[in-house]
N, C-alpha and C positions, 0 to 999 in steps of 0.2 A: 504493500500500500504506500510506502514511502517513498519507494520507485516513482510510481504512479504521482503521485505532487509532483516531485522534479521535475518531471515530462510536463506537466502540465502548466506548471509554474515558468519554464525553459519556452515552453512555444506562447504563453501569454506575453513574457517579455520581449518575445520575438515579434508579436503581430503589430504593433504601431510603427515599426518597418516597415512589413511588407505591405501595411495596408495603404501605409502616407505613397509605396513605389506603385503599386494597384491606383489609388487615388489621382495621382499626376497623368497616368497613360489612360485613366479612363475619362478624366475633362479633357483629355488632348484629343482624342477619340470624337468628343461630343461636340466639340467646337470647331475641330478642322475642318477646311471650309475648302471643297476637290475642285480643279477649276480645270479647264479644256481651252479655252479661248480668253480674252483679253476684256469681254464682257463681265466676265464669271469675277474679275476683281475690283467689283462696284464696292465693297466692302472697305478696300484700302484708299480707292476714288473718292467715296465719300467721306471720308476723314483728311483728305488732302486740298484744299482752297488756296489760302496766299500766305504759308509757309514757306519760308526766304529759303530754303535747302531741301531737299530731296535727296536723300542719302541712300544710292542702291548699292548692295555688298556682292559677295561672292565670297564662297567655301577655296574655291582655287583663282587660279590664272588660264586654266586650261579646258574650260568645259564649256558646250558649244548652248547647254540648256539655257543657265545665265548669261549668256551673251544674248540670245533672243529672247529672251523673255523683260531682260532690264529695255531693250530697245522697244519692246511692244508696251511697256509700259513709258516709256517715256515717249512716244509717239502719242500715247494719251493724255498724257500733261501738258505735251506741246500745243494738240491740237486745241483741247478742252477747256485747260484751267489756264494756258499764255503762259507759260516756260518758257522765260528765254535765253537758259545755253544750257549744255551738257558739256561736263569738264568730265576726264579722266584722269585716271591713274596712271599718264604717261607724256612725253617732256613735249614742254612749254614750244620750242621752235618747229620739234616736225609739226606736232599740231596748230601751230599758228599757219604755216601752208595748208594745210585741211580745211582749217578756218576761213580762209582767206576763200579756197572753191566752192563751200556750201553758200558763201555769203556773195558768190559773185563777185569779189573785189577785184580790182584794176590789178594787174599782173600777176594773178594769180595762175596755179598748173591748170595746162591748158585741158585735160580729163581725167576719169577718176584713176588710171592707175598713177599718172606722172604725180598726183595728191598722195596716195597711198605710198607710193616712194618715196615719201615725206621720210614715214616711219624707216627708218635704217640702225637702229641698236637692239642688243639683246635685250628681252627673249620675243624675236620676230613674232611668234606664232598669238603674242598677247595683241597685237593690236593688227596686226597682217592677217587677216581671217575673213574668208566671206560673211561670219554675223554682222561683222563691224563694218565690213565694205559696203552691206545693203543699207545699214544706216546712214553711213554717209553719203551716198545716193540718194536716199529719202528725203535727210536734210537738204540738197540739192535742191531736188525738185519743190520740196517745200516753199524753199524762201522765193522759186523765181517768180513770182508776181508780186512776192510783196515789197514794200519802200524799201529801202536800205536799212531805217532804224528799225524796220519792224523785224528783222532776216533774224535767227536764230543761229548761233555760234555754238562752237565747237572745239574746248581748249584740252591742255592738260597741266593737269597739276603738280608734277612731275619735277626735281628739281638736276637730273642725273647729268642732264646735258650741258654743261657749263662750255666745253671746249666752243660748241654752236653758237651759244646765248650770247660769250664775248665776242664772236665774231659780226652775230647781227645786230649788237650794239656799236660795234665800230663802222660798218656800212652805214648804219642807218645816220648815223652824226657824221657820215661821209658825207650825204644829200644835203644835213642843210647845215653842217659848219666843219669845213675842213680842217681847220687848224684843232677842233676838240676830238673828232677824230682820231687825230694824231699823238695828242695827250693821253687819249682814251685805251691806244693802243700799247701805249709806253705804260702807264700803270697796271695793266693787264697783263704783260709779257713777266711779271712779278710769279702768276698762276700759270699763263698760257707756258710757259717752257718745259712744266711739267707736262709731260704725255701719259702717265701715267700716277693716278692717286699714290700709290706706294712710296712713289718717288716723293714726292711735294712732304709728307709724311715723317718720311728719313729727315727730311731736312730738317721739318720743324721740332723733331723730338731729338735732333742733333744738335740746332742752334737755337731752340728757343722762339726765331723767327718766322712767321708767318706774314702771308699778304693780305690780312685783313684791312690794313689802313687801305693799300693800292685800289682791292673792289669796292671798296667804299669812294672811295672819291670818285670814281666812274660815274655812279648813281647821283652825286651831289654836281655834277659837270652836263649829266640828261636832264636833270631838276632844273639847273638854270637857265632851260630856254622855255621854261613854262610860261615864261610872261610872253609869250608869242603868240599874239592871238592864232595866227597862224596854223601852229603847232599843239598850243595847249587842248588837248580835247579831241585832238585826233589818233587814229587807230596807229598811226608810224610813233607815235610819241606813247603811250598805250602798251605797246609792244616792247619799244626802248627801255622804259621805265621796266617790265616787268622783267625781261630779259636781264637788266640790271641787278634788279634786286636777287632774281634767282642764281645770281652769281657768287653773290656775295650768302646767301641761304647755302649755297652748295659748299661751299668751303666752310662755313661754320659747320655745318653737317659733316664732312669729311675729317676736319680738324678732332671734331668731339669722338671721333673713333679711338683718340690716345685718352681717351679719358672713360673708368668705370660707370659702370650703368647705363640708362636709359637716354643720357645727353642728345647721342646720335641719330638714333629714331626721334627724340624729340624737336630736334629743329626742321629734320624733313616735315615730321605730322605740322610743326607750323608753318610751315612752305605751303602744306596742300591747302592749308584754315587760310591763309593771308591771301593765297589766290582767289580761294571762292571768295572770301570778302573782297576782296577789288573787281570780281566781273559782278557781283551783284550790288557795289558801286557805279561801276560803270555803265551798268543797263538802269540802274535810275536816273529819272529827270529831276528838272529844274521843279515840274509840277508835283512832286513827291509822288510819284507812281513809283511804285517800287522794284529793284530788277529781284527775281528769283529764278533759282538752277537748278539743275540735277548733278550729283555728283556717283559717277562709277570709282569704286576700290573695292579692295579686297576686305571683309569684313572685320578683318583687325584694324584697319582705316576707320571704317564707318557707324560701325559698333560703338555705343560709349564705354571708352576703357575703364572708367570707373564700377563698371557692373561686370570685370573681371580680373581674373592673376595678373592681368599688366597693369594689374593699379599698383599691389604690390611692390611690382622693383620698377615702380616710379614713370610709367610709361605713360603717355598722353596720345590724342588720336583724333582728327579732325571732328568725329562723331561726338567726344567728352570736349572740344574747345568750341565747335558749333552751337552746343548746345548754352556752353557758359554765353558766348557772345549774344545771341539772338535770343536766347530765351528756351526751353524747353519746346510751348506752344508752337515756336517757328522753323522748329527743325523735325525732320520726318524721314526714320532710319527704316530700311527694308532691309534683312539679313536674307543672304539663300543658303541652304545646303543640300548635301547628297549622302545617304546612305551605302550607299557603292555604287562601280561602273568603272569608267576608264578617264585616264586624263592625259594631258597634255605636261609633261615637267621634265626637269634636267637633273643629274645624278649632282652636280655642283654645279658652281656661279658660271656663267658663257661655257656651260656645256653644251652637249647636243641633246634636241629636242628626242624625246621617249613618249612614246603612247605607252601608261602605265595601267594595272590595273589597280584601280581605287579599290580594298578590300571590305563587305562588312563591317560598319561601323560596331565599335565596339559594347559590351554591353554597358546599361547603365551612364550615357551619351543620350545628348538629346535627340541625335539621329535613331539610337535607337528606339529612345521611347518615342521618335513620330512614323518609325516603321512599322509602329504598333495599328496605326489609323489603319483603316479599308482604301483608301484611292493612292492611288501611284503619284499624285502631283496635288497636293495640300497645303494652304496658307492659314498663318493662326495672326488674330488681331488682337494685342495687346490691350488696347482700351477695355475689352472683356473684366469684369471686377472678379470673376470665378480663375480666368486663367494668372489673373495676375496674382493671386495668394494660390493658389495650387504649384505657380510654374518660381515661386518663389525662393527656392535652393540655388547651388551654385553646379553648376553639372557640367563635365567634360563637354565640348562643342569644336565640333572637326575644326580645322583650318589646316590645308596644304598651300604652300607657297611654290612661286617657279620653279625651285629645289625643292627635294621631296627623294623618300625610299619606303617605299610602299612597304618594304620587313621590317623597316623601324617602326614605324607608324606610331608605334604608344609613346615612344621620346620624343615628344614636343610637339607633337598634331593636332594634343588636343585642351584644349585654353578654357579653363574654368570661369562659367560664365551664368549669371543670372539673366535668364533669355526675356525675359518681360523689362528687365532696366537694362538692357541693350540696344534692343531694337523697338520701333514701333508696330512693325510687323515681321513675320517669317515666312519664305516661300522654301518650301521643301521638295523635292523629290528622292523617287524611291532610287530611282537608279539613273545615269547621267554617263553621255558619251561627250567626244573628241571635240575639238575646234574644228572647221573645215579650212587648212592652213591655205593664205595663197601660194606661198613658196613652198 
């Protein structure tokens, strides 16, 4: 008989486990919401109006589901609610040529590959993809009847490309003042001689010296023709100006690699915040109409890091500083993920592209418990008051990056996360294939 209590007493203290893990997969069950078409996500439509940000995520860099489906939803914001840009999670110069052919501007590439050739650094297969080629195609055709102010853009947020940004900073102060130019050139050549990060690196952890002052004066030399009527307010000065600043973000970014913790990823994450605040500066007017955008990254971008393990070692993330800047109300995060399939990734940094198999999300992941639902392709709405105390815990949540080994998978894939104080919504699928690469 005394047996008998143990066992009893052992599985009673056991049951407010299993029941609280029964409890989260069975409201996730009741509320997932199976969608087929672009219709089917009236539910996240109608909670998005004139929120300054539009934050769509992604589980990888290589999966072909979220590439059309963030485009199918932001061809409804464009169309619908007056979005006026989508910025990406890739650098500022090729995408200012993309930019430049969606919006019809004067010397821009002459069709959509010589645009798409824009994109030339690793990892190709992220923005070199027929998903992203029909959107920019779309966008295309979108803007050609409308005015010029009204065209819809097309940037990235991206801070990687500094060798570019200092060079079309210095053309561009070619056109309208020579001699700054030439100054522009001479402070630059501080950075530009490194061809390689590594190198600039050695130096600085060898002599203490960096080019910080040199990029910085670049930026205060583009600033000073802003009294130009001319110039101030224009898309070459716009461009100047951002290109500038992304120079000077890139080297503090690289710089903070000699330094522990999160410094590094934190000046990128505020490269991507400082961009989207200046295009939805610059798409507002004089009348206080206000510009708002869509932003693609990867869901550790987009996500607020404060509702995960990278709040811990101090990491920040355009999704936690969007949200401080604008307000909560005015920003609007969409997480995706995959419970397995295949993906697109590389074994290390400027490797070769691998079609990998995504394994089985593990147990006890929120992939899992949304593998639990009946339909193959499910979104949950946070506003919900039942999910938002049920989905309340902090639970593993995939994330593969361009690098990835499908045998490691449980060392570092998956980022503990409170998925209702992350995101505003979640689009899920069971299973998720390839990019369709152009190259």
């Amino acid at each position: 008989m005394k047996n008998v209590f143990v066992i009893v007493a052992f599985l009673f203290a056991l049951s407010p486990l299993q029941l609280l893990a029964q409890d989260v997969e069975d409201v996730v069950r009741e509320h997932a919401i199976p969608f087929e078409e672009v219709a089917d996500f009236e539910g996240i439509f109608s909670e998005i109006s004139d929120q300054r940000l539009v934050l769509m995520g992604e589980a990888t860099h290589g999966t072909s589901e979220f590439y059309h489906w963030r485009a199918e939803l932001s061809k409804y914001l464009i169309e619908e609610k007056g979005y006026n840009f989508i910025a990406v999670e890739g650098d500022w110069p090729a995408f200012s040529r993309i930019n430049e052919y969606v919006k019809h501007k004067p010397g821009a590439p002459a069709n959509i590959d010589e645009a798409m050739n824009a994109i030339d650094r690793w990892p190709l297969w992220m923005w070199r993809n027929h998903e992203f080629k029909g959107l920019v195609e779309w966008l295309r055709d979108y803007n050609q009847d409308l005015p010029q102010e009204e065209r819809v853009g097309l940037y990235g947020v991206d801070l990687y490309a500094k060798q570019q940004a200092m060079q079309d900073v210095v053309a561009w102060l070619e056109e309208v003042d020579a001699d700054l130019s030439v100054a522009a050139d001479q402070n630059y050549r501080c950075l530009s001689r490194f061809s390689e990060v590594r190198d600039y690196l050695t130096r600085v952890h060898q002599t203490g010296d960096d080019c910080s002052g040199d990029v910085e004066a670049v930026l205060e030399q583009v600033r000073g023709l802003s009294d130009d009527p001319q110039i101030e307010g224009s898309w070459g000065y716009f461009n100047a100006e951002q290109n500038a600043k992304l120079v000077i973000n890139a080297e503090r970014h690289f710089r903070a690699n000699l330094e522990p913790g999160a410094a590094a990823w934190n000046h990128r994450a505020g490269h991507f915040e400082l961009t989207a605040k200046r295009l939805i500066r610059y798409y507002s007017d004089e009348n206080n109409v206000n510009g708002k955008g869509i932003v693609w990254a990867h869901n550790t971008h987009i996500g607020d890091a404060r509702a995960t393990d990278m709040a811990r070692q101090g990491a920040q993330n355009i999704g936690h500083l969007s949200r401080e800047r604008w307000g909560d109300e005015n920003v609007y995060a969409i997480g995706f993920g995959t419970y397995r399939g295949e993906v697109f990734a590389a074994r290390e940094w400027e490797g070769q592209r691998e079609q990998m198999a995504i394994p089985e999300a593990q147990t006890d992941t929120w992939e899992w418990i949304l593998n639990q639902t009946d339909a193959d392709q499910v979104y949950l709405l946070f506003s919900n008051p039942e999910l938002q105390q049920a989905l309340g815990n902090s639970i593993p949540h995939r994330a593969i990056g361009v690098t990835y080994n499908p045998s490691q998978e449980g060392q570092g894939n998956f980022v503990g996360t409170v998925l209702p104080e992350r995101y505003n919504a979640f689009i899920y699928f069971r299973e998720t294939g390839v990019l369709d690469p152009l190259d």
